[in-house]
N, C-alpha and C positions, 0 to 999 in steps of 0.2 A: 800540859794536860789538856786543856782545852782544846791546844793547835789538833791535838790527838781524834779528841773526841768529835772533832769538826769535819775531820780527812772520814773519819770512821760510819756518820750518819751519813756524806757523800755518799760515798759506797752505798750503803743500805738502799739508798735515793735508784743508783742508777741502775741492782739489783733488779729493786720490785720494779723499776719502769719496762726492764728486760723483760721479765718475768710478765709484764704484764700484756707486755706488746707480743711475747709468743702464746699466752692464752687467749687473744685475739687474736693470731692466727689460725689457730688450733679450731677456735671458737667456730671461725667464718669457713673454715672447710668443713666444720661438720653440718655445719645452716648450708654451706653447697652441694654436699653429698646427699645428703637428707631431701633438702626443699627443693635448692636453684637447678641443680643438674639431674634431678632425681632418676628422671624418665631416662635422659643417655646414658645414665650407671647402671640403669636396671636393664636396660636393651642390651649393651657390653656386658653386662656378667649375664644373659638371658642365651648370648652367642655364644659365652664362652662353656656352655654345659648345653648344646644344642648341636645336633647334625642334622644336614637334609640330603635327602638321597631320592634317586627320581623314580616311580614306579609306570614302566613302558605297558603301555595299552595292549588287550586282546586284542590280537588283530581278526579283520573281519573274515568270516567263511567264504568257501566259494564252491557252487552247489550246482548237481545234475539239476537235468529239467521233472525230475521225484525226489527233488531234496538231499539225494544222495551228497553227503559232504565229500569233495574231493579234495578241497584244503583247509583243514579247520585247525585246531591247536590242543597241545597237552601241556598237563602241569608241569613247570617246571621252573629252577629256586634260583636267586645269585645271591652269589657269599660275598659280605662286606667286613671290612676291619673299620672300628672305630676309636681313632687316637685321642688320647687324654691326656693331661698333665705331662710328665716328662718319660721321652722314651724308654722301655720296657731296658732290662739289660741281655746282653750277649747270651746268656744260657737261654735266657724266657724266646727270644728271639730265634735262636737255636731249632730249640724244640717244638717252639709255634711252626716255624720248617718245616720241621721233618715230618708230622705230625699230619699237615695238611696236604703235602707233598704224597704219602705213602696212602691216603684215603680218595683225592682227587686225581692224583699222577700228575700233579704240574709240578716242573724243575723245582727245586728248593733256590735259587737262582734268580727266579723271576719273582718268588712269593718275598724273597729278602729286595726284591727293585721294589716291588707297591708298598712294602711294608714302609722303607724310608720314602717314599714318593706320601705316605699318609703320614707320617708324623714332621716332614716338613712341612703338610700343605695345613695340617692339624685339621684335614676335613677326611668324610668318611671315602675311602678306598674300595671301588669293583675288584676282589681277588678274582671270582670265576662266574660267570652267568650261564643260565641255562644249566643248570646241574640238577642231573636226572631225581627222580624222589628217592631210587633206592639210594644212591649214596650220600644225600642232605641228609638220612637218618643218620646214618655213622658218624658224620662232621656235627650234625646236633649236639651229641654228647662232648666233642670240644667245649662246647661254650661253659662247662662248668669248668673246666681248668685254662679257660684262653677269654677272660672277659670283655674281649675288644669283638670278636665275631658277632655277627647279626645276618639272619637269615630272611631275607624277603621272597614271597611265592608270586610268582609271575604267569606267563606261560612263552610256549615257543611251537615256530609252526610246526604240523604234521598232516602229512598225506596220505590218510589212511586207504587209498585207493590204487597206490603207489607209480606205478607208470602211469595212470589212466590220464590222456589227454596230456600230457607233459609237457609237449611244445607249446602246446597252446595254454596252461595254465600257466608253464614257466617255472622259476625259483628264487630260492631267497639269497642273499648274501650280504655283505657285509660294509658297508657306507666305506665309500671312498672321496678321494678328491675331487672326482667328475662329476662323482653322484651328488657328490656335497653341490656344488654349482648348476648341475640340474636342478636341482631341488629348492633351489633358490638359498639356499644357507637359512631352511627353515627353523627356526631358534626349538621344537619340539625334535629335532634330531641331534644328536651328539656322535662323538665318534665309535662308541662302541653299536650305533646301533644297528639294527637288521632290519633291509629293504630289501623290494622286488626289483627282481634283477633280469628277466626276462618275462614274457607273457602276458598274462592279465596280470600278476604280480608286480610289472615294470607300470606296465599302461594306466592302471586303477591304480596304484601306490597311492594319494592322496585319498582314495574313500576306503581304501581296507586298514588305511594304517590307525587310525583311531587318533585317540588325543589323552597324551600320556601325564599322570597325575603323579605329584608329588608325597615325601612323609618328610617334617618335620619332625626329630627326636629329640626327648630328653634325655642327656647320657649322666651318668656321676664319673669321677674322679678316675675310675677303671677304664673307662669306655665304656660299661653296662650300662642299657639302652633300659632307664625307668619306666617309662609314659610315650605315647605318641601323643604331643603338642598340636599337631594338625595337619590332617589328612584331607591334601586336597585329589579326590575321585577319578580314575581317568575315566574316560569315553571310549568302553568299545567301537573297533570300526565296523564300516555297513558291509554288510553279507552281499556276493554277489552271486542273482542266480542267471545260470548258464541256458542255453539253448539246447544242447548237447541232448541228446536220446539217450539214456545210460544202457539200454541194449545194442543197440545199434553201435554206441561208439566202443564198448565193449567186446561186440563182435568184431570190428574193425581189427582192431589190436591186436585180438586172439589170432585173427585167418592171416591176417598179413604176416605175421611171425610165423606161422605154419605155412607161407608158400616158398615156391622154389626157391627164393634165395634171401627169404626174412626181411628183403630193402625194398623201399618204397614208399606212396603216399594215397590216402584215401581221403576223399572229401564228399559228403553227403549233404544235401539243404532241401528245405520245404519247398517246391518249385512254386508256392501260392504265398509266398513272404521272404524268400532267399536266407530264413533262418538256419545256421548251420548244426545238423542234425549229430554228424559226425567229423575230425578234424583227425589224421594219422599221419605223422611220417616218422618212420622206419627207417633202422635201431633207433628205438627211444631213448628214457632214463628216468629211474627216481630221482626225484625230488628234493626227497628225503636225506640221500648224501649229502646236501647242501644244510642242510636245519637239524644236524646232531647236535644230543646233548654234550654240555659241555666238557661234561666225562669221557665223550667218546671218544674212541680213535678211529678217523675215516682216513684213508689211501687218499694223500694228495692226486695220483694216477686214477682215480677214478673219477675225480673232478675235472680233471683236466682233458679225460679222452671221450667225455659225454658228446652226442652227435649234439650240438644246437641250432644247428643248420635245419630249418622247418623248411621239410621239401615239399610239402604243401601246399604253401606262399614263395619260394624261393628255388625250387627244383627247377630248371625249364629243358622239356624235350619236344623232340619232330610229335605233333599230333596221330602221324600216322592215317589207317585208314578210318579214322573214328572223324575225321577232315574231308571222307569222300564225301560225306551230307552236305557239306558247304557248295561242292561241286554240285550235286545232285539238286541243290537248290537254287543255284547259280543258271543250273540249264532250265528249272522248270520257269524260273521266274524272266527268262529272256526267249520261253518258247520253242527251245534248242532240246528240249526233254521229250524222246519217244517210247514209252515207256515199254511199248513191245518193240521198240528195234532191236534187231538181234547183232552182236557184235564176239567174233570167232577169234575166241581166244588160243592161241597155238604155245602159250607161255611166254612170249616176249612180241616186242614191236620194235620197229627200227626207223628214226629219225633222224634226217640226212648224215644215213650210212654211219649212227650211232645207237646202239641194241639196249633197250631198257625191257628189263626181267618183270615175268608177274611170277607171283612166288609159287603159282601152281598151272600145268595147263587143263582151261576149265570147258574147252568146248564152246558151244555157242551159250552165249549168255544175251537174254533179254536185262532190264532195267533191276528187277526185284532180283533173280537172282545174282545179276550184278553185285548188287548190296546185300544178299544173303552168304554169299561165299567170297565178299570180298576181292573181286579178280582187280585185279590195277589194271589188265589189260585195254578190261570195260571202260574205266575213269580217264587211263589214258586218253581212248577216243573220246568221252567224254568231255573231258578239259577243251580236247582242241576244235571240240566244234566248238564247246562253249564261247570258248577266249577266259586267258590269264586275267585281260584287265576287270570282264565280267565276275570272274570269282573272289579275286580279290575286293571288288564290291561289296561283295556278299561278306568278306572274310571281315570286313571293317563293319559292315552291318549288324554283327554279331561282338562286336568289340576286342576281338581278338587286335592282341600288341596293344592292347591299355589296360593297367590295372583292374581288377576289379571294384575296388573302394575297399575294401573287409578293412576293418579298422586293428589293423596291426601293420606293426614297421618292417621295413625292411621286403614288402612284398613286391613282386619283379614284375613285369609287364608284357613277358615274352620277347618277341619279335615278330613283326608284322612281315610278310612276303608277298610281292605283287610287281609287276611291272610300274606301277607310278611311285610305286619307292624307290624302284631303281634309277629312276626317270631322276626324281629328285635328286639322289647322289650321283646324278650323272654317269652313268655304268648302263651296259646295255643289257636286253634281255631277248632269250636264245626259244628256240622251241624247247627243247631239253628242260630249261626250266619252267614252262608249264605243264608240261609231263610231273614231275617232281610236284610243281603246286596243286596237280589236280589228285593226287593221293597222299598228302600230307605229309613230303618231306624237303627236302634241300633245305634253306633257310628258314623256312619256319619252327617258332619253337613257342611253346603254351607253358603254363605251369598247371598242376594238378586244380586248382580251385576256379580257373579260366577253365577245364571241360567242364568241372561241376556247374557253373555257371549256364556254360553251353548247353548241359541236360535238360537244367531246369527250364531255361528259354523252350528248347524243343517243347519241356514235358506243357508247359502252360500256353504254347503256342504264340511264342512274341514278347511277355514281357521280360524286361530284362531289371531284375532285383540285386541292389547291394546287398552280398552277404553281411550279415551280424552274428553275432554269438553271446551277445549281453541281454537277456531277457528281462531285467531288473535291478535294483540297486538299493536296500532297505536299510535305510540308518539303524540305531540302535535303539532308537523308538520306536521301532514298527514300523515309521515312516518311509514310502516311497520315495525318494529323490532322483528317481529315471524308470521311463518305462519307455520298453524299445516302441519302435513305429515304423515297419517294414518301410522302404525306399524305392520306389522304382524309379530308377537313374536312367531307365531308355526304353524304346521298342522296337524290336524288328517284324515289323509288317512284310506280309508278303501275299503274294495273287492269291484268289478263293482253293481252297483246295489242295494248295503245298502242301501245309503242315501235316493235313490226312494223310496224303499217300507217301512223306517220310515217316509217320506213327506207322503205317501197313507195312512200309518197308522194313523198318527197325525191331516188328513184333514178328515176323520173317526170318529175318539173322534171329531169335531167339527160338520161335518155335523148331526149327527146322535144319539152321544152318551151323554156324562157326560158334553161335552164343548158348548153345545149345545148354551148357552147362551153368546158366542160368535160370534154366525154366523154372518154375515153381507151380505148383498145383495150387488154383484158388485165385492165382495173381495174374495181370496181365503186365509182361514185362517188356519193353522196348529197350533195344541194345545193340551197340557196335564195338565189334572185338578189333584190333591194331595190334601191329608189331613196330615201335620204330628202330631203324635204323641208328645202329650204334659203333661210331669207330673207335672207341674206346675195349669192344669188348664184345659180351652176347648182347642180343637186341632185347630192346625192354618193353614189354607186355602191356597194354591200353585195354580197358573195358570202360564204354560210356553208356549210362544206361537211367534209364526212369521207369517207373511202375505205379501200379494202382489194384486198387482190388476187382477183381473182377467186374468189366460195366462200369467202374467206375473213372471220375477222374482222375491223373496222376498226383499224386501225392509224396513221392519220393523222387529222389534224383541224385545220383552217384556216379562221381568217376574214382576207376582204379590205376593206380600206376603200380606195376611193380619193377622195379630194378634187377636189369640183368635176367627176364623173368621167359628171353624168347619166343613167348605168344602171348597174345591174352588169351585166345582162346584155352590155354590151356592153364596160362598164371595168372590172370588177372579176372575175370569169368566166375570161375567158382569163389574168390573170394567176395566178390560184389552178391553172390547167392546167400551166401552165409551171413551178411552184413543186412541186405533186405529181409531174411526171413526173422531175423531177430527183430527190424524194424516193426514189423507185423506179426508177433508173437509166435511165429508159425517154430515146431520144436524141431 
């Protein structure tokens, strides 16, 4: 009995020791959960009933020079799923499908990829961004039967102006692998986002894009979003205001699609600060194709067949006779200029027993009507008293065959033409090609914003201004953070007197001659009409031209190109009329 009762209080002994050493366990994890670990248990179960989702910034406006917004933005929502606890089952899943499939139009296919793409990652899922307000009403009412849905209000861009200025404004698209490495792998970019992809859109991307703010959620056991925890604000981005005349670049657009063959390019600037008044080239494109709601349906083929080629900055053709001022300046400034010599136009000229055509036979022609009717006859002789290498001088005096500066990519530089270019490439040069260089063709070749430039030098008499078209830049304080500061990158000086009697020559071709259908009542306009030479096709129509108000100084300055337009006189003329009288409110 006793051996019994010996074996029996053991037991009992190593019982309560058992007993005692697992209530010290028990004990000391609740003193760690409670006390020691408090704060890491409360962070982990703080995460595990918490989503955060990123809300992307307005991006900033971008505005005529009367505030007219050209790119600004409308409301518009992304739809998120928020996963909880353990996946939903195959019906709820099903139906969640079909559901939001037959209200949005996205595959049931793709909504079942984010759905498991959100309950593996257990964080909150993009189903659809940019989704218009009409149909975030419909998919609202999900949320009482689909408790995982959360709808955030955003915005997205729009171009309420729709063509206006296109090349030059640009558009939006969508973050790629380049753009990512352009961008430096800015950690405020992810991959669903939307950046400038052309224009001032590409160029300004870091001051329009803003700085995109987050929401921390409370969710419960459903996915249903309690409370927002913390909202951090984004930063709209800074407004950019343009240069752009909103009539003038208005009319641009309008006439050029109303002429002969709708193609082309116009470029207008202040010739007292080389600000760009006007910016066109023709077939343009909305915008707006690019930045639909996410509900919409756009034509991949309309994206794809947009012109984006800015023949503005990247068009290049023969100057034409809009190039015989180079000559004509070329002779007065080496004294080879007789302003009454009389030279007898029969419609062609023949050098060593080779025949170059003037496009009309004009009779005798002194200097003014030389350049009022444009004869090549005239310039012909011209050139060759002058000398190639003289005008070529002249033609590099004026900056032709170098950029202008305009602060946009991808702009061309022409081609310079002269005998010391040839000289350099080792090739020789013929008489026949100073024929050609003294009326603005053979190898020469300009871009539209190179005559603009051209004008404005004429219209101010020598200076030569980088075009801009950024007038400002206003954060979202109100704050200035760029204000333009015209540049004068050169000057072409010339003898007392030049600049006069090319202004008397060029207000000649309009009062009287080839530019006729420029004139304007009120205004006093200087202008040269061109046709150049095209083996591709019909010849494409030049009008270079500046204006002022009556008495006054020049104030505008405009070239036209029209494509395929076979004169300016007749395609290129009346649209630079309709472009100036809008500039000067005239109806």
């Amino acid at each position: 009995m006793k051996t019994d009762q010996f074996f029996h209080t053991r037991r009992l002994r190593k019982l309560l020791i058992a007993a005692c050493c697992a209530g010290a366990v028990i004990a000391w994890r609740l003193i760690d959960i409670q006390l020691v670990s408090h704060q890491r248990y409360a962070h982990a179960a703080e995460e595990n009933r918490t989503q955060i989702i990123y809300h992307t910034a307005p991006r900033g406006r971008i505005l005529a020079n009367n505030g007219a917004v050209i790119a600004g933005n409308l409301p518009a929502f992304s739809l998120y799923y928020m996963p909880a606890g353990r996946p939903p089952n195959k019906e709820y899943t099903d139906a969640f499908a079909a559901d939001i499939s037959l209200h949005l139009a996205i595959p049931e296919d793709e909504i079942f990829r984010k759905l498991n793409n959100a309950f593996k990652s257990g964080k909150a899922t993009l189903l659809l961004s940019n989704v218009s307000p009409q149909k975030i009403f419909a998919v609202a009412e999900l949320q009482v039967y689909y408790s995982g849905l959360y709808i955030l209000e955003e915005t997205k861009r729009y171009y309420p102006l729709g063509f206006f200025a296109s090349h030059l404004v640009g558009y939006m698209g969508a973050m790629d692998n380049k753009s990512w490495l352009r961008l430096g792998g800015d950690a405020d970019y992810r991959l669903n986002s939307k950046i400038g992809k052309s224009g001032i859109e590409r160029h300004y991307e870091s001051d329009l894009k803003g700085l995109d703010g987050g929401l921390m959620l409370e969710v419960d056991h459903v996915g249903r979003v309690k409370r927002i925890i913390k909202d951090n604000k984004w930063r709209a981005g800074s407004d950019i205001y343009t240069t752009l005349n909103f009539d003038a670049q208005k009319a641009a657009q309008d006439s050029i699609k109303k002429s002969l063959t709708g193609r082309g390019a116009i470029v207008a600037l202040d010739p007292k600060t080389g600000a760009v008044l006007a910016m066109v080239s023709a077939p343009d494109f909305d915008p707006n194709i690019f930045a639909p709601y996410g509900d919409e349906e756009v034509l991949q083929s309309k994206k794809i067949s947009i012109p984006e080629y800015n023949l503005a900055i990247q068009g290049m053709y023969p100057p034409a006779s809009p190039f015989k001022i180079i000559t004509a300046i070329a002779a007065a400034q080496t004294g080879r200029l007789d302003v009454h010599e009389k030279v007898n136009c029969t419609g062609k000229i023949i050098l060593n027993g080779r025949e170059f055509k003037c496009w009309h036979r004009h009779g005798e022609m002194d200097f003014m009507d030389g350049m009022a009717h444009s004869c090549d006859t005239y310039f012909y002789t011209l050139g060759l008293k002058t000398g190639a290498s003289h005008i070529e001088q002249i033609e590099r005096l004026f900056r032709f065959g170098r950029q202008t500066g305009i602060d946009l990519p991808f702009e061309k530089s022409g081609n310079l033409y002269g005998p010391a270019k040839r000289a350099r490439n080792k090739t020789y040069w013929f008489g026949g090609d100073t024929l050609n260089l003294s009326i603005g063709q053979g190898e020469l070749l300009v871009t539209p914003v190179q005559m603009a430039v051209f004008a404005a030098t004429l219209a101010n008499k020598g200076k030569i201004w980088r075009p801009y078209y950024i007038e400002q830049i206003t954060d979202a304080d109100g704050k200035n953070t760029f204000e333009a500061e015209p540049e004068q990158i050169a000057e072409a000086k010339l003898n007392d007197g030049v600049y006069e009697l090319i202004h008397q020559s060029l207000k000649g071709v309009v009062d009287n001659a080839t530019g006729r259908a420029a004139k304007i009542k009120g205004l006093d306009v200087y202008g040269k009409t061109g046709t150049a030479q095209n083996p591709h096709g019909d010849d494409h129509g030049w009008f270079v031209a500046f204006s002022a108000r009556e008495g006054q100084e020049p104030d505008f300055a405009i070239a036209v190109l029209v494509e395929h337009g076979k004169g300016g006189a007749s395609a290129a003329a009346p649209v630079a009329r309709e472009v100036i009288k809008a500039f000067y409110g005239i109806k």
